[in-house]
C-alpha positions as CSV (number, residue, x, y, z in Angstrom):
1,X,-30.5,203.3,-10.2
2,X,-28.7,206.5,-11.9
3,X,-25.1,204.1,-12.8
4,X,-27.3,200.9,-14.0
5,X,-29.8,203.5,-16.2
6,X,-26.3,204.8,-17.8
7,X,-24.6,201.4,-18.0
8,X,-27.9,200.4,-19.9
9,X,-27.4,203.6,-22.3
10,X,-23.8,203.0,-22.6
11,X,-24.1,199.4,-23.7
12,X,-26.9,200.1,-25.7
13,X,-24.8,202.5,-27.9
14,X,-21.9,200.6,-28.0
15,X,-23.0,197.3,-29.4
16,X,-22.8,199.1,-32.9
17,X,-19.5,198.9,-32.6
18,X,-18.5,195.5,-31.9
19,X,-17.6,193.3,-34.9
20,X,-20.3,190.9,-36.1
21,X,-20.2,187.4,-35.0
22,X,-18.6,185.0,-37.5
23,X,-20.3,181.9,-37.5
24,X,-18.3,179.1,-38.3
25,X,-19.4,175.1,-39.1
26,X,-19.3,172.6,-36.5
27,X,-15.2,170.9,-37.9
28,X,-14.1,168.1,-36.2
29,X,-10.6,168.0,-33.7
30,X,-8.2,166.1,-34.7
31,X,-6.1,164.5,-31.9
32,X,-2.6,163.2,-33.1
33,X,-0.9,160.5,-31.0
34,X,2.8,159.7,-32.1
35,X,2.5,156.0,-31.0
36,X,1.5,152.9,-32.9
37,X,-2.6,151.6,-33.2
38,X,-3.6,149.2,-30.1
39,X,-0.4,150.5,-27.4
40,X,-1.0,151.5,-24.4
41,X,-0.3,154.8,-24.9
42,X,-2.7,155.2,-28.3
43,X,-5.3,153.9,-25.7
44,X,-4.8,156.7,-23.1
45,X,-5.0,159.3,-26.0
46,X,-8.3,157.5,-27.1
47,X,-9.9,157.7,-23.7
48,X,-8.9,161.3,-23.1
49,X,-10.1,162.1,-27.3
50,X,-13.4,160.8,-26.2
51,X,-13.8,163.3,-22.9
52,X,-12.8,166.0,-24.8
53,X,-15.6,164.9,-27.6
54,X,-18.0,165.1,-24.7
55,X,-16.8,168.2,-23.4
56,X,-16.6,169.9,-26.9
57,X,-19.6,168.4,-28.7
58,X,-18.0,167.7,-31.8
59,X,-16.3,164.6,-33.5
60,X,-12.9,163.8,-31.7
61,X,-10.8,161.6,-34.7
62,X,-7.0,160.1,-33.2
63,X,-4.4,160.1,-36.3
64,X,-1.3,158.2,-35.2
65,X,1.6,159.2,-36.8
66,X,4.2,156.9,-36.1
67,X,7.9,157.1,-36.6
68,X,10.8,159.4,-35.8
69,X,10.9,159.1,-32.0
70,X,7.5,161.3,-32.3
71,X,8.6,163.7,-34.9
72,X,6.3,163.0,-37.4
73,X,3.4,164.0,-35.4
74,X,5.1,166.8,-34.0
75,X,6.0,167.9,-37.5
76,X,2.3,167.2,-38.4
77,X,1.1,169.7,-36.0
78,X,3.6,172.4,-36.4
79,X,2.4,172.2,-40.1
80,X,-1.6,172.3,-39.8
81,X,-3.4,175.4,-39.9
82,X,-3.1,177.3,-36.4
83,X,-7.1,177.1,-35.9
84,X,-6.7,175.0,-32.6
85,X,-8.7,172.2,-34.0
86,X,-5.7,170.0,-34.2
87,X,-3.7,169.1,-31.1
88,X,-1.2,166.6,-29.7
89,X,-1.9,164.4,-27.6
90,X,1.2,162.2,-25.8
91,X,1.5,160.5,-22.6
């Protein structure tokens, strides 16, 4: 009883202190796939874009960005903001 009573107090006091919550909007992820529309690899990044919608309950949109042996969607993430809502997806 005595260390939950003081763990009570000692919470109690110290949620003062804690920075407030930031509440952000619902954005959507964007998933990049560095393969052409329709191949078999766009298709894998689709299926796994849509678990990861259902997982994350928000919008999952594919961008392919095609060219360069992949470096163009590389170079498209290394470039986006560093928020974690844009990732690369490639089989």
């Amino acid at each position: 009883m005595e260390c939950s009573d003081a763990l009570l107090r000692y919470s109690s006091r110290s949620q003062h202190l804690l920075p407030p919550r930031r509440i952000t909007r619902a954005r959507e992820i964007r998933s990049l796939c560095n393969f052409a529309p329709g191949s078999g690899a766009d298709l894998i990044v689709r299926f796994y874009s849509d678990r990861l919608s259902k997982l994350a309950g928000r919008p999952v949109i594919v961008e392919n960005r095609v060219g360069a042996n992949g470096m163009i969607a590389t170079d498209a993430l290394a470039k986006s903001r560093p928020d974690g809502y844009t990732i690369l997806i490639t089989p």
